[in-house]
VMD Tcl script that builds the backbone (N, CA, C; Angstrom):
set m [mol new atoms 309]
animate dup $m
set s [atomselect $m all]
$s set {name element resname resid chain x y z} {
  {N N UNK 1 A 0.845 -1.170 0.000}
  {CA C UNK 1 A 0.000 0.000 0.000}
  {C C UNK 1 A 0.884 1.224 0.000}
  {N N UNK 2 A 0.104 2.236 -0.374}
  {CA C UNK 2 A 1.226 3.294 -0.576}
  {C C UNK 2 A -0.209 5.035 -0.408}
  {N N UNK 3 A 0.551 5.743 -0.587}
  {CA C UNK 3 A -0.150 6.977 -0.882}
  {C C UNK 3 A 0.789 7.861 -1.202}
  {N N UNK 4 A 0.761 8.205 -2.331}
  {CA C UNK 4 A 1.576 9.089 -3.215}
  {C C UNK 4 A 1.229 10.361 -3.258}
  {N N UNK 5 A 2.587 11.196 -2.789}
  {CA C UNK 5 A 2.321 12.932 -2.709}
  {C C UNK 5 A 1.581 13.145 -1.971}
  {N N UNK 6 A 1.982 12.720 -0.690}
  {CA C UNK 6 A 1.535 13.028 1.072}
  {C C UNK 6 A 2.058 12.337 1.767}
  {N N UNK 7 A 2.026 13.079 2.606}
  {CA C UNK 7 A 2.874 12.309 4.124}
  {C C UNK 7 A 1.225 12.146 4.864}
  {N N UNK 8 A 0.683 10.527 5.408}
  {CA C UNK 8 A -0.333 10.428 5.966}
  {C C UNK 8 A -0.021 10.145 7.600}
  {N N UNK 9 A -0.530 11.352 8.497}
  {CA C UNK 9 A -0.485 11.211 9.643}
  {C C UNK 9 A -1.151 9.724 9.833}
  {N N UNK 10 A -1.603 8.983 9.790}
  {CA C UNK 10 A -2.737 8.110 10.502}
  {C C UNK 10 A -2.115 6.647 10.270}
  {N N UNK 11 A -1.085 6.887 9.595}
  {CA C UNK 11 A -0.353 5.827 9.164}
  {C C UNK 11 A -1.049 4.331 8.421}
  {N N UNK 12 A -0.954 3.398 8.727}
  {CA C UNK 12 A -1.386 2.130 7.848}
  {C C UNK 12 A -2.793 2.433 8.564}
  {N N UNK 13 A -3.072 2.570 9.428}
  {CA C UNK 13 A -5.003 2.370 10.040}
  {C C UNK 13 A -5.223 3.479 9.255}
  {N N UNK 14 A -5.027 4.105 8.470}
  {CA C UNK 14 A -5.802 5.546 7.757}
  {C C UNK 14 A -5.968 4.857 6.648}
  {N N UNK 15 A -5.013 4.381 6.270}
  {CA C UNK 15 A -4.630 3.811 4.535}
  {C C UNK 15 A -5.555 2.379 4.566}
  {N N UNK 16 A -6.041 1.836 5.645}
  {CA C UNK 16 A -6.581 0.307 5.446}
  {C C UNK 16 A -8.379 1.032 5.898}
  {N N UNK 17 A -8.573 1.912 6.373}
  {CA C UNK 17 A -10.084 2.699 6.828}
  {C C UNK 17 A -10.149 2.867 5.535}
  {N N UNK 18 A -9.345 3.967 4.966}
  {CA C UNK 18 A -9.943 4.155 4.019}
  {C C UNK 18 A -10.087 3.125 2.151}
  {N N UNK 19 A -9.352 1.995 2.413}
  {CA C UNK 19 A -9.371 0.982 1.429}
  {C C UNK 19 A -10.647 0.403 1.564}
  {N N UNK 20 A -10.700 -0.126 2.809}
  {CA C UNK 20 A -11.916 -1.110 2.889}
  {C C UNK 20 A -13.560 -0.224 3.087}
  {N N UNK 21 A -13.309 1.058 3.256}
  {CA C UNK 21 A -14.047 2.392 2.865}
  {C C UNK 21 A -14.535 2.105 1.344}
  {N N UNK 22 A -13.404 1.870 0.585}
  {CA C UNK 22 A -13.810 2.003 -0.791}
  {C C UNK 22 A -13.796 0.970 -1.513}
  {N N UNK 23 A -13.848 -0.022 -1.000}
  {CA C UNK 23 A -13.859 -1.492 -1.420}
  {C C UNK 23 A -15.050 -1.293 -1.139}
  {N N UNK 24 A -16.120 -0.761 -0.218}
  {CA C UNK 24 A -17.452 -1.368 0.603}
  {C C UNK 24 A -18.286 -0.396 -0.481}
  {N N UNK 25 A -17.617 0.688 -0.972}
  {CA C UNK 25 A -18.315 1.729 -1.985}
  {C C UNK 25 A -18.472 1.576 -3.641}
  {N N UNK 26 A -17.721 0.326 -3.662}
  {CA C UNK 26 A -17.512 0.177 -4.911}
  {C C UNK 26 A -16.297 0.435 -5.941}
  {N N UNK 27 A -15.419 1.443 -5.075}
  {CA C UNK 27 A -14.700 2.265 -6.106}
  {C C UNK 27 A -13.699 3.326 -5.023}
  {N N UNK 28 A -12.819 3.561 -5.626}
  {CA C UNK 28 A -11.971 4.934 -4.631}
  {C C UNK 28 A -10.982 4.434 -4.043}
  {N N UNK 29 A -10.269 3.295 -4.091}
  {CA C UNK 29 A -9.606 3.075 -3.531}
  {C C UNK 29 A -7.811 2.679 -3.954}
  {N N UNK 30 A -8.279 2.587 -5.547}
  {CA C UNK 30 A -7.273 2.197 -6.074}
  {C C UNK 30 A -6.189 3.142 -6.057}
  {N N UNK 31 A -5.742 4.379 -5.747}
  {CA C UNK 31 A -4.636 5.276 -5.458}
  {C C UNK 31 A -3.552 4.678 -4.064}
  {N N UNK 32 A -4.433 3.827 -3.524}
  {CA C UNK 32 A -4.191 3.414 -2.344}
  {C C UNK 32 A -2.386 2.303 -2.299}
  {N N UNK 33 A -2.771 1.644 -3.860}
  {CA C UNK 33 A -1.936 0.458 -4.077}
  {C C UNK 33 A -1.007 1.114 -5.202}
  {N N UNK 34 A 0.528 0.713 -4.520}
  {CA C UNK 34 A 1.469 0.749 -5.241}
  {C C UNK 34 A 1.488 -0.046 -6.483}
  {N N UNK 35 A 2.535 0.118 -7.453}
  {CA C UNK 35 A 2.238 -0.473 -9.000}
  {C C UNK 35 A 2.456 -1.988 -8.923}
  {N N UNK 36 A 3.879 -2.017 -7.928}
  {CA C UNK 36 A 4.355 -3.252 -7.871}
  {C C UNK 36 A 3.435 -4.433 -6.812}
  {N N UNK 37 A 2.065 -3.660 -6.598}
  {CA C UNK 37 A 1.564 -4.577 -4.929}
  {C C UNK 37 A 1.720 -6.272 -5.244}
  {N N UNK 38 A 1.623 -6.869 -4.655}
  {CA C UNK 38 A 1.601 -7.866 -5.012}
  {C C UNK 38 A 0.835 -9.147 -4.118}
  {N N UNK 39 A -0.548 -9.644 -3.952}
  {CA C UNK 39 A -1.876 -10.352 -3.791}
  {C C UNK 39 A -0.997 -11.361 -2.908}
  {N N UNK 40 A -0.967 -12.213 -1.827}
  {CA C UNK 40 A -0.769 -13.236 -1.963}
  {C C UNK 40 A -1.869 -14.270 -0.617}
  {N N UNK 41 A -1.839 -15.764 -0.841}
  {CA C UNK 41 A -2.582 -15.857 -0.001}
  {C C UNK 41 A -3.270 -17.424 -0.420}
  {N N UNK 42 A -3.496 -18.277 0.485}
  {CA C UNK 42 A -3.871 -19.666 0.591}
  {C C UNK 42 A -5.134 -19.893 -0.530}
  {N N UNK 43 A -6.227 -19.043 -0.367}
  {CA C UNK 43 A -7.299 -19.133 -1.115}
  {C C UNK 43 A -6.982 -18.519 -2.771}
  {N N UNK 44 A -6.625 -17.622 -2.218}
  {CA C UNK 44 A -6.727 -16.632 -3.360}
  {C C UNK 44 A -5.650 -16.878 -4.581}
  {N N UNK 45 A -5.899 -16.104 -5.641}
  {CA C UNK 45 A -5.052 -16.563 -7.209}
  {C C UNK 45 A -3.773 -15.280 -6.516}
  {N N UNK 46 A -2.712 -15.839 -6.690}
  {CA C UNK 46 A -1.692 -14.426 -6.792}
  {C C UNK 46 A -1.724 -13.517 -7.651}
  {N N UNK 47 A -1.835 -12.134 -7.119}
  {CA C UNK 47 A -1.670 -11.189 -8.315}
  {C C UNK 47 A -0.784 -10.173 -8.193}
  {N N UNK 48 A -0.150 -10.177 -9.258}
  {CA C UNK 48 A 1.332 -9.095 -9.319}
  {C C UNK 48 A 0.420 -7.612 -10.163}
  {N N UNK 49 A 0.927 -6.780 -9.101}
  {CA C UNK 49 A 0.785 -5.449 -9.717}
  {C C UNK 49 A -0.963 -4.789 -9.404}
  {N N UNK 50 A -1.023 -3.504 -9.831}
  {CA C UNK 50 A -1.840 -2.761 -9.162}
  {C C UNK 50 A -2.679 -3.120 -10.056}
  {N N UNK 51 A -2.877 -3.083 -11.670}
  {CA C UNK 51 A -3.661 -3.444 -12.112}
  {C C UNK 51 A -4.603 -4.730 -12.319}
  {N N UNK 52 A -3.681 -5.705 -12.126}
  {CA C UNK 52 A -3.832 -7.111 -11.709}
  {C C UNK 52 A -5.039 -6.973 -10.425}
  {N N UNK 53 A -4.665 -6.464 -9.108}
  {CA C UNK 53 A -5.398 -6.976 -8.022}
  {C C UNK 53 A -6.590 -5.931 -8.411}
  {N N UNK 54 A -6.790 -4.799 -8.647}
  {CA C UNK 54 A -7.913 -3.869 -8.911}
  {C C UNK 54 A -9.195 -4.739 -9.761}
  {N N UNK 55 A -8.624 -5.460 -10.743}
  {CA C UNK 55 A -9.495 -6.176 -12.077}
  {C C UNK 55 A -9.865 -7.380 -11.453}
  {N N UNK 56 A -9.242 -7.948 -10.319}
  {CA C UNK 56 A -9.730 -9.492 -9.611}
  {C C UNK 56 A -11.483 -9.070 -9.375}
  {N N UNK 57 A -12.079 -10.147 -10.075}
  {CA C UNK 57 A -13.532 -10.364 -10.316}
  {C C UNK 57 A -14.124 -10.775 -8.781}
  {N N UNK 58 A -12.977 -11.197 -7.757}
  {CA C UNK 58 A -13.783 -10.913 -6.552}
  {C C UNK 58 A -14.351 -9.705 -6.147}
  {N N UNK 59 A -14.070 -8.314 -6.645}
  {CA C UNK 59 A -14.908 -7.275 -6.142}
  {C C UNK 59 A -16.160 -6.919 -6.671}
  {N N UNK 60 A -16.288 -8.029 -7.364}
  {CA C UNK 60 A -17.657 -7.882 -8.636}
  {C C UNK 60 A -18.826 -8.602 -7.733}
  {N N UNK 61 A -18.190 -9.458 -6.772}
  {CA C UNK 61 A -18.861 -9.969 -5.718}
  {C C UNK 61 A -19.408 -9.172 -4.775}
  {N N UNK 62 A -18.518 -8.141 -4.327}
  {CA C UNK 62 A -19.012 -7.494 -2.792}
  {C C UNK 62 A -20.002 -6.830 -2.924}
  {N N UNK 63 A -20.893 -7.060 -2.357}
  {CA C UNK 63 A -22.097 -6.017 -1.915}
  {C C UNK 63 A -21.933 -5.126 -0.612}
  {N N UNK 64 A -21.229 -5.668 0.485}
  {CA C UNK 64 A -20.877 -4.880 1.411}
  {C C UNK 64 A -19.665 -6.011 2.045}
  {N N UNK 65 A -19.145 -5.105 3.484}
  {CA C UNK 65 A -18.130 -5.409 4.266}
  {C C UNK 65 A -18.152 -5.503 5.273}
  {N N UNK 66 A -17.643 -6.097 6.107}
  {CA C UNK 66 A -17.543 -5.043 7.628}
  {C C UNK 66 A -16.361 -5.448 8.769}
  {N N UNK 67 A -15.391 -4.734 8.600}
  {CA C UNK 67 A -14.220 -4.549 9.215}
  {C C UNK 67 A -13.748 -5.294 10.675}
  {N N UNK 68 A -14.105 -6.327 11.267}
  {CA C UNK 68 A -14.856 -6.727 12.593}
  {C C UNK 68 A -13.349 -7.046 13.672}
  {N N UNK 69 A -12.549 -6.638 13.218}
  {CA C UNK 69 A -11.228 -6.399 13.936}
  {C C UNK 69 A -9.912 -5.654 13.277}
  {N N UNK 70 A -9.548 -4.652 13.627}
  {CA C UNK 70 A -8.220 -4.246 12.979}
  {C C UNK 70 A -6.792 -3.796 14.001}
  {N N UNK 71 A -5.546 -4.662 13.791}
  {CA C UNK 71 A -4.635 -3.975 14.200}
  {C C UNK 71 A -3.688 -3.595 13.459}
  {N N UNK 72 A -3.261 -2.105 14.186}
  {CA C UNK 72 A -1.939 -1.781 13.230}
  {C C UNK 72 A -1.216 -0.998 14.224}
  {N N UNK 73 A -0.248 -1.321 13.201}
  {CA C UNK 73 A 1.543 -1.055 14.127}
  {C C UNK 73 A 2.377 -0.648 13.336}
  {N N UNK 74 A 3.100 -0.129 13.320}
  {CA C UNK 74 A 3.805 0.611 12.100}
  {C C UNK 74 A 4.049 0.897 10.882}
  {N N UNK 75 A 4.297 -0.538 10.152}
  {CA C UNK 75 A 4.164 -0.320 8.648}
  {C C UNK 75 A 2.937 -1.665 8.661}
  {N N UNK 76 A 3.249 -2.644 9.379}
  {CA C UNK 76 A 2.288 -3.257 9.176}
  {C C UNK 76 A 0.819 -3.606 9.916}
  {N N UNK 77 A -0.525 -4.046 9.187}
  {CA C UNK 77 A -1.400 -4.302 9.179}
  {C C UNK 77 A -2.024 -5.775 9.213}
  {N N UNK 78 A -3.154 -5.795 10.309}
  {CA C UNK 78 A -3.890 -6.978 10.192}
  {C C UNK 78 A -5.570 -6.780 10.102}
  {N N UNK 79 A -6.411 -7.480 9.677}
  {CA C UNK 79 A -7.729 -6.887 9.436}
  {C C UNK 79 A -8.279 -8.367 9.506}
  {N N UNK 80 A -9.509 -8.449 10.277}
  {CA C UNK 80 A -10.475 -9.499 10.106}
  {C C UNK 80 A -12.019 -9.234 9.471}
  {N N UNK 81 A -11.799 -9.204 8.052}
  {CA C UNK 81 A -13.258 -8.410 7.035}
  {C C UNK 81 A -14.108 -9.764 6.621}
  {N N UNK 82 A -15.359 -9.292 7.219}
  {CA C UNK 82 A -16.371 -9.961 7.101}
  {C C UNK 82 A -17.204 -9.889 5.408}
  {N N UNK 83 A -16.884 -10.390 4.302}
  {CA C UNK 83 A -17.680 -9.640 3.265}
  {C C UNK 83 A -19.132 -10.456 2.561}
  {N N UNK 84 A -20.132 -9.317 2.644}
  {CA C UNK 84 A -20.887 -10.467 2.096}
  {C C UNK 84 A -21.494 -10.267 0.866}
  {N N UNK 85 A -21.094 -11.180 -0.313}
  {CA C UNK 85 A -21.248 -11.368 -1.858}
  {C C UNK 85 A -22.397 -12.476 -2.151}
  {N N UNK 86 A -22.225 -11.736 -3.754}
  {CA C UNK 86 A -23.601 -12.278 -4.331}
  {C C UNK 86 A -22.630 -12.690 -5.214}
  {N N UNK 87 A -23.001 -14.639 -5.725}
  {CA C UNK 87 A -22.131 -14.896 -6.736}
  {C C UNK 87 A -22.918 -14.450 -8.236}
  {N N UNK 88 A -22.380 -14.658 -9.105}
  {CA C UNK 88 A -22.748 -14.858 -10.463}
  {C C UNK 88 A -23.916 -15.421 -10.903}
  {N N UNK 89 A -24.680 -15.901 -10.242}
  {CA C UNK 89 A -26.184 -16.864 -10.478}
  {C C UNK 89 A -27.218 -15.993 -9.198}
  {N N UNK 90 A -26.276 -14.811 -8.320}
  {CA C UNK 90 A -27.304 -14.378 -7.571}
  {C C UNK 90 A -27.393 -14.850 -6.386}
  {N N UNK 91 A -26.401 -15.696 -6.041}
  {CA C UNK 91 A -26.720 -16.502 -4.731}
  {C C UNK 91 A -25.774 -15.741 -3.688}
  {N N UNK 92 A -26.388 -15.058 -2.427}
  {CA C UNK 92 A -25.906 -14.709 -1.318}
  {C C UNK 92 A -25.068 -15.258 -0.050}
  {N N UNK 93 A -23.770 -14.511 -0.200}
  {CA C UNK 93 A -22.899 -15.600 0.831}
  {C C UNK 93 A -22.113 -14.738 1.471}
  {N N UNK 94 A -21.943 -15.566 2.505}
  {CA C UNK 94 A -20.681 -14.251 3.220}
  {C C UNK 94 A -19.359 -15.421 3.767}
  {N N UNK 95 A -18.234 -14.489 3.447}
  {CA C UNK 95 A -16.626 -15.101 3.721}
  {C C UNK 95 A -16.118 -13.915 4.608}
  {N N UNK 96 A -15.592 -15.393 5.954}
  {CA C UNK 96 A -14.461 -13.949 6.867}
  {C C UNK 96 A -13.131 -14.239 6.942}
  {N N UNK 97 A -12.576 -13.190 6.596}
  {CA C UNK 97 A -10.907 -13.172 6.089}
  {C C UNK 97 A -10.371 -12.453 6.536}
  {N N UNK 98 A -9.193 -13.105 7.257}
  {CA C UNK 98 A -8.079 -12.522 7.893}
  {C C UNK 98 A -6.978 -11.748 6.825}
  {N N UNK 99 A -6.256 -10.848 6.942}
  {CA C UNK 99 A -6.179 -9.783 6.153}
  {C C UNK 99 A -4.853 -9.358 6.526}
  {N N UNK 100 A -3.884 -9.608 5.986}
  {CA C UNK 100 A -2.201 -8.347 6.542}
  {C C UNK 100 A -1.668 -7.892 5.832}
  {N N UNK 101 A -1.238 -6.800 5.770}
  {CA C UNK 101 A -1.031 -5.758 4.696}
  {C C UNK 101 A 0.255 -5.204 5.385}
  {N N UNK 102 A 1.342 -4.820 4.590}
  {CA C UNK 102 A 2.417 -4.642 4.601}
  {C C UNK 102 A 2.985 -2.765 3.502}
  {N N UNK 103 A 2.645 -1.917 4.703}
  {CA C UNK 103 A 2.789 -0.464 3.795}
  {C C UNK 103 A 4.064 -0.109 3.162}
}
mol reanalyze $m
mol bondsrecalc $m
mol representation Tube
mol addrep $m
């Protein structure tokens, strides 16, 4: 994660409020991720680069979120996000995922 052309007082809890802010909105969040970010993770497909993780068809899923634990500590981040999606046929589900992010 990154934020380019500012120094953010609030450090990684500003930068992860306001991601999962705009993950839950649909949109706004992508300034957030450096070019090189890079996805990784047991479930999930790896994805290299900002454009890569932005286009992952899991956000085509979210209908909403909800943040249900967060710690942060200096550069890094942990998040426990509750999200609950509608697949492709319409069917309603919710997944909770543990979350660490590295600024």
């Amino acid at each position: 994660m990154q934020r380019e052309g500012a120094e953010n007082p609030s450090g990684i809890k500003g930068l992860l409020k306001e991601y999962y802010d705009g993950v839950a909105k649909g949109g706004g969040w992508g300034h957030l991720l450096s070019e090189n970010f890079l996805l990784t993770g047991t479930i999930a497909r790896e994805s290299r680069g900002k454009g890569a993780y932005m286009n992952n068809n899991f956000f085509k899923l979210v209908k909403a979120l909800k943040v249900e634990e967060m710690i942060a500590e200096g550069n890094s981040g942990f998040a426990l996000v509750r999200y609950d999606l509608v697949s492709p046929r319409g069917k309603p589900f919710s997944l909770r995922v543990a979350e660490f992010w590295k600024m």
